[in-house]
C-alpha positions in Angstrom: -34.6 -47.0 -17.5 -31.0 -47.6 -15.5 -29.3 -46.3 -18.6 -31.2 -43.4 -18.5 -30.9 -43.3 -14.6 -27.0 -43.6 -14.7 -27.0 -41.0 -17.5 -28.7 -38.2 -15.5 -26.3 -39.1 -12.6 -23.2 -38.7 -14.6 -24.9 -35.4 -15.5 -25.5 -34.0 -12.4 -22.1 -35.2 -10.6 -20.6 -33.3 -13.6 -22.3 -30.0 -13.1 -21.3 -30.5 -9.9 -17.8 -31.1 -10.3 -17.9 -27.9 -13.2 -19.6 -25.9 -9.9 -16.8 -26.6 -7.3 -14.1 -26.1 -9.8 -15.8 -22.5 -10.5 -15.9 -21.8 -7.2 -12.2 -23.1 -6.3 -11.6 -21.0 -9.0 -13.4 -17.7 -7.9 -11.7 -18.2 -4.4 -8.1 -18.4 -5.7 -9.1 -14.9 -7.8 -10.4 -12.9 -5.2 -8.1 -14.9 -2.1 -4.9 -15.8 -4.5 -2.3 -13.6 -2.3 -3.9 -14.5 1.1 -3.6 -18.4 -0.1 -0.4 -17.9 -1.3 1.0 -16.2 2.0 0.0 -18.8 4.0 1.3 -21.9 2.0 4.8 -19.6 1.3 4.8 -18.9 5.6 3.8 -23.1 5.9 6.8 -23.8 3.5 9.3 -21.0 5.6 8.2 -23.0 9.0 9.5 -26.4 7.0 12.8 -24.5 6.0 13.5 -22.6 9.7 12.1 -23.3 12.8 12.9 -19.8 13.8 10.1 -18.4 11.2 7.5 -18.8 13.9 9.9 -17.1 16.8 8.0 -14.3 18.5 11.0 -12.2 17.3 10.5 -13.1 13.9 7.3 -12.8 13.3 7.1 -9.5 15.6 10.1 -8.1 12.8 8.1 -9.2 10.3 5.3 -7.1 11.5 7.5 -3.7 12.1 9.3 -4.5 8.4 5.9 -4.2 7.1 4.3 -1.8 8.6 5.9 1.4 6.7 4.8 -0.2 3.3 1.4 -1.2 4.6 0.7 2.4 5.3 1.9 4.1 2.3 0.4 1.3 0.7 -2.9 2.5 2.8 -3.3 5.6 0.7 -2.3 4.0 -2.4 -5.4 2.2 -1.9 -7.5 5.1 -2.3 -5.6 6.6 -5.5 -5.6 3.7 -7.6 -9.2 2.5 -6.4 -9.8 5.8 -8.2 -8.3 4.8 -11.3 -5.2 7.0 -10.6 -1.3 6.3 -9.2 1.3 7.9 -7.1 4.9 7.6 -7.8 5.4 10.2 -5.4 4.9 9.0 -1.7 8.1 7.3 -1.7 9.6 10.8 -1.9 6.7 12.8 0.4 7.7 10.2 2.6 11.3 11.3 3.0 10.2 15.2 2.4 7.6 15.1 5.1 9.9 13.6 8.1 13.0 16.1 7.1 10.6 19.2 7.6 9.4 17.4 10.9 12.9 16.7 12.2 14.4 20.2 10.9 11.4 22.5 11.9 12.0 21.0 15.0 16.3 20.8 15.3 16.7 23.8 13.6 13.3 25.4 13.9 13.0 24.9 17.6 9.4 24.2 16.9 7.5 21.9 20.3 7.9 18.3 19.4 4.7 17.8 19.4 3.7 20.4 16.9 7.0 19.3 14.6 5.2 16.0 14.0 1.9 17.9 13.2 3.9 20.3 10.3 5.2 16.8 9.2 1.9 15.4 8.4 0.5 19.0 6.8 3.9 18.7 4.6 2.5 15.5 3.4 -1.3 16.6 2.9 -0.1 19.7 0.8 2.1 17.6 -1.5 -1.0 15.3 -1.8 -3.4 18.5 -2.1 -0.4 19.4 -5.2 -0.8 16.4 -7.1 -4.8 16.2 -6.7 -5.5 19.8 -7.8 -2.7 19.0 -11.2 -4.8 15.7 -11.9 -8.6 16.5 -11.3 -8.1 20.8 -12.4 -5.3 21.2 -14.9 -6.1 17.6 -16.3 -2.5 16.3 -16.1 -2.3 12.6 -15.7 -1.5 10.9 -12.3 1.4 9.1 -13.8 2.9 12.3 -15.1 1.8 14.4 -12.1 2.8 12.5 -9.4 6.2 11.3 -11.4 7.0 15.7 -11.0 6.0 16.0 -7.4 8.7 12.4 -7.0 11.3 14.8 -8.8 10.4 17.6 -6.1 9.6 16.6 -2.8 13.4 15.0 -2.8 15.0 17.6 -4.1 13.7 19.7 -1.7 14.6 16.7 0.8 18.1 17.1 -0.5 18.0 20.5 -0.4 16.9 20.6 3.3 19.1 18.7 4.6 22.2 19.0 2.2 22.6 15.1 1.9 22.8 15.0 5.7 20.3 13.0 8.2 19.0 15.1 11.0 17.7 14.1 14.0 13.9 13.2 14.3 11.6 14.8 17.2 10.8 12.7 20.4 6.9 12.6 19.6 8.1 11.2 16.2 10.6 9.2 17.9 7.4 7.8 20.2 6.3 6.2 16.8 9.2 3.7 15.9 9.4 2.7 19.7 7.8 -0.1 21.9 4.8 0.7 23.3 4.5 -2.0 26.2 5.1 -5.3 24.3 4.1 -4.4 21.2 6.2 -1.9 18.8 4.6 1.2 18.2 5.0 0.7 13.9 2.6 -2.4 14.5 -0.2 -0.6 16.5 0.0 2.2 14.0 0.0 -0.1 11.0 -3.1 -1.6 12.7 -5.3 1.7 13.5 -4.3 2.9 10.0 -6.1 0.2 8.3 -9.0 0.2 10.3 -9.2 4.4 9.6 -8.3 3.6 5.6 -11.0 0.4 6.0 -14.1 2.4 7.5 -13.3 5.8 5.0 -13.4 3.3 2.0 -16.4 1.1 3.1 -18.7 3.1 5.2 -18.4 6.8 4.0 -20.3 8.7 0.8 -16.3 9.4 -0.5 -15.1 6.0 -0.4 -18.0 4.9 -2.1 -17.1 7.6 -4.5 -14.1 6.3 -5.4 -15.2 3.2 -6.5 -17.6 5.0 -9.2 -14.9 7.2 -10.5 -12.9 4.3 -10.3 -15.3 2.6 -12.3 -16.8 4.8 -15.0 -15.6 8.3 -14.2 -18.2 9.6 -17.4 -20.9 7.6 -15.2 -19.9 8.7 -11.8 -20.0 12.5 -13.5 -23.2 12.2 -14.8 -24.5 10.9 -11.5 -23.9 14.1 -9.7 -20.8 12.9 -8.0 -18.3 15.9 -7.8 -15.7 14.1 -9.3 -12.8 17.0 -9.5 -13.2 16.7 -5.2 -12.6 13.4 -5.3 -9.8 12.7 -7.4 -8.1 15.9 -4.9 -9.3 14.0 -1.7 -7.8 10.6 -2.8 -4.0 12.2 -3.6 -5.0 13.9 -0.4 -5.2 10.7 1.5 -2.2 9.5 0.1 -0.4 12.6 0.8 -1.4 12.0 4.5 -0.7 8.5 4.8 2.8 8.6 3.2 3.4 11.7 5.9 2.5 8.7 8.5 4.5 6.1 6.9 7.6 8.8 6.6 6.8 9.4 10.7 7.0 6.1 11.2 10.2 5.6 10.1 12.4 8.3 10.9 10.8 7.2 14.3 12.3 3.6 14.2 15.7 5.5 12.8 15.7 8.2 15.3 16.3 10.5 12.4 15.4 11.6 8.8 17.3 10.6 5.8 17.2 12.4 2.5 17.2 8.9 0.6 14.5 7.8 3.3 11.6 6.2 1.3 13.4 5.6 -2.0 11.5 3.1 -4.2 8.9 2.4 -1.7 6.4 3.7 -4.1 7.1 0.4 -6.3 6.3 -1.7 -3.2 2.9 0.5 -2.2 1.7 -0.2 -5.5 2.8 -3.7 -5.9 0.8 -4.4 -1.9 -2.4 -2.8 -3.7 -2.3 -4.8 -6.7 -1.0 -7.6 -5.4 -4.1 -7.8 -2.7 -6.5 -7.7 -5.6 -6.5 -4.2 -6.5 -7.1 -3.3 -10.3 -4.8 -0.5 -11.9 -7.6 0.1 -14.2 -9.6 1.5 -10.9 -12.8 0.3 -9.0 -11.8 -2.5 -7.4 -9.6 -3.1 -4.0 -10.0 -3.3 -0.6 -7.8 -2.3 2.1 -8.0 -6.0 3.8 -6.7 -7.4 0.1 -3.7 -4.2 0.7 -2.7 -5.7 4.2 -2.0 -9.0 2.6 0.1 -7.4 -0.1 1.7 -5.5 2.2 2.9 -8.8 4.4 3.1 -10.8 1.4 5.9 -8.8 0.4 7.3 -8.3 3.6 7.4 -12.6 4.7 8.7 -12.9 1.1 12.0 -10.5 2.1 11.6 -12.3 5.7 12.2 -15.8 4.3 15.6 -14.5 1.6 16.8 -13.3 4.9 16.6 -16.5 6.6 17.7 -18.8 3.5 20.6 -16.1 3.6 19.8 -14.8 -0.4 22.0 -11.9 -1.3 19.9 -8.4 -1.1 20.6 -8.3 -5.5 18.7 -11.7 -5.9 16.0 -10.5 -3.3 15.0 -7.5 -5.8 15.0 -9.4 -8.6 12.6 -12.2 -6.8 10.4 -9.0 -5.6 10.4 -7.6 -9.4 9.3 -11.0 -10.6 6.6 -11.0 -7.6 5.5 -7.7 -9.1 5.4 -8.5 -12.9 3.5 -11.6 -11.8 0.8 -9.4 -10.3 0.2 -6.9 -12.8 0.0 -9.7 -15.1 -2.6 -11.4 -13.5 -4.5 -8.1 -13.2 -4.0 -7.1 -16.9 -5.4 -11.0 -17.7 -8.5 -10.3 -15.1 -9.2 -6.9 -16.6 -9.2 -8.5 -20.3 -11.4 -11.2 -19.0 -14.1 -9.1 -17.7 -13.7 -6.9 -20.7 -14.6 -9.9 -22.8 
């Protein structure tokens, strides 16, 4: 009878055990980055007391707020099963028009930063209509509009920076205590946060996402949604590309350049799948600072910039590695 007894207690303090390890193991897949940002900021408090400095931490907010945003928009495209190379460049192409409608132009400030943000919903509108009407692929879509918006950056402002209007200027200051970046960053997640959780087209996105056939055959107009998410993007990156020339004072024609590689690698890395319908803008913002307190801590252990984009490469091919493993998982 004790035999028996101590036989189905083993049992049960096995499944047990077998539980909490699947559990441990379903938090670290759907929380890995969040975990891993707070042990890496634990271990950058054990290497420099100035880690924690207002200052710090305030810089690493502003550093991460340009690639939080694009990376805001890039949320919607590849929730939708889709990418785009191209807000790196719509970044840079939106603030030039901004900053030479309004130097040149002679456009109101106000309205400069308004043409700014339509320059980056066109290009968006550009690469949605190419994807969801003439069938091209994101990749191949998007990788055009790259080619063009700096080009006509380039073209713009022959190779010159020109200086940014004083509403966009407004964005890259301090508003009170807090930099402007920051409280933008903040308002842009919650906008991104509500549009994919609590509206009929974020909801759409996750069924194209998902099973586009499905989501068709379920009367969702796919063809508007694949436009509104490149849309969103389009607009988001026009934000981002604000933002910026805002902390410069001024619009660069190599502004943005290979920022769509860290949008993408924020989404993935907060738990977004490039094979679509899955993400969540909360899982982006980790990314996003992930990213940035991993550039933040180089800095401090004084790493030469070369080394930093190889660490942030590795960061990168880590991620999409872990997502390619999750999606062959769930396939199985």
């Amino acid at each position: 009878m004790k035999t028996q007894e101590k036989s189905s207690t083993s049992v049960q303090s096995a499944k047990k055990h077998h539980l909490a390890a699947q559990q441990v193991k379903r938090f670290l897949a759907n929380n890995g980055a969040l975990v891993g940002l707070i042990v890496l900021a634990i271990a950058l408090s054990i290497i420099s007391p100035v880690f924690w400095s207002v200052g710090n931490i305030t810089q690493i907010g502003v550093q991460s707020a340009v690639t939080a945003i694009l990376a805001f928009g890039m949320t919607f495209v590849i929730v939708s099963a889709g990418i785009d190379l191209s807000v790196g460049s719509m970044l840079a192409l939106s603030a030039m028009v901004s900053a030479y409608v309004y130097t040149v132009g002679g456009v109101p400030s106000w309205l400069a930063a308004i043409i700014g943000l339509i320059t980056g919903i066109f290009g968006g509108a550009i690469n949605g209509i190419a994807n969801a009407y003439f069938r091209l692929p994101s990749f191949i879509a998007t990788l055009a509009m790259l080619s063009i918006a700096r080009g006509l950056t380039l073209v713009i402002s022959q190779g010159k920076p020109i200086a940014a209007a004083p509403s966009v200027n407004v964005m890259g200051a301090s508003l009170g205590v807090i930099p402007a970046p920051i409280l933008i960053f903040v308002l842009a997640g919650i906008v991104a946060s509500f549009i994919l959780n609590r509206t009929a087209v974020g909801r759409a996105m996750y069924a194209v996402g998902g099973n586009i056939e499905a989501a068709r055959l379920s009367g969702i107009p796919v063809r508007r949604v694949q436009v509104s998410v490149f849309v969103l993007c389009g607009l988001y990156a026009s934000i981002a590309g604000m933002v910026l020339a805002g902390r410069l004072n001024s619009a660069g024609a190599q502004a943005g350049a290979g920022y769509e590689l860290d949008a993408i690698a924020a989404v993935v890395i907060g738990g977004a799948s490039l094979a679509g319908g899955a993400g969540k803008i909360s899982g982006t913002v980790v990314g996003a600072l992930l990213l940035a307190v991993i550039r933040n801590g180089l800095n401090i252990m004084n790493v030469p910039s070369f080394w930093q984009q190889v660490v942030i490469g590795a960061v990168i091919a880590v991620a999409v590695g872990i997502d390619a493993i999750k999606n062959k998982e769930s396939a199985h």
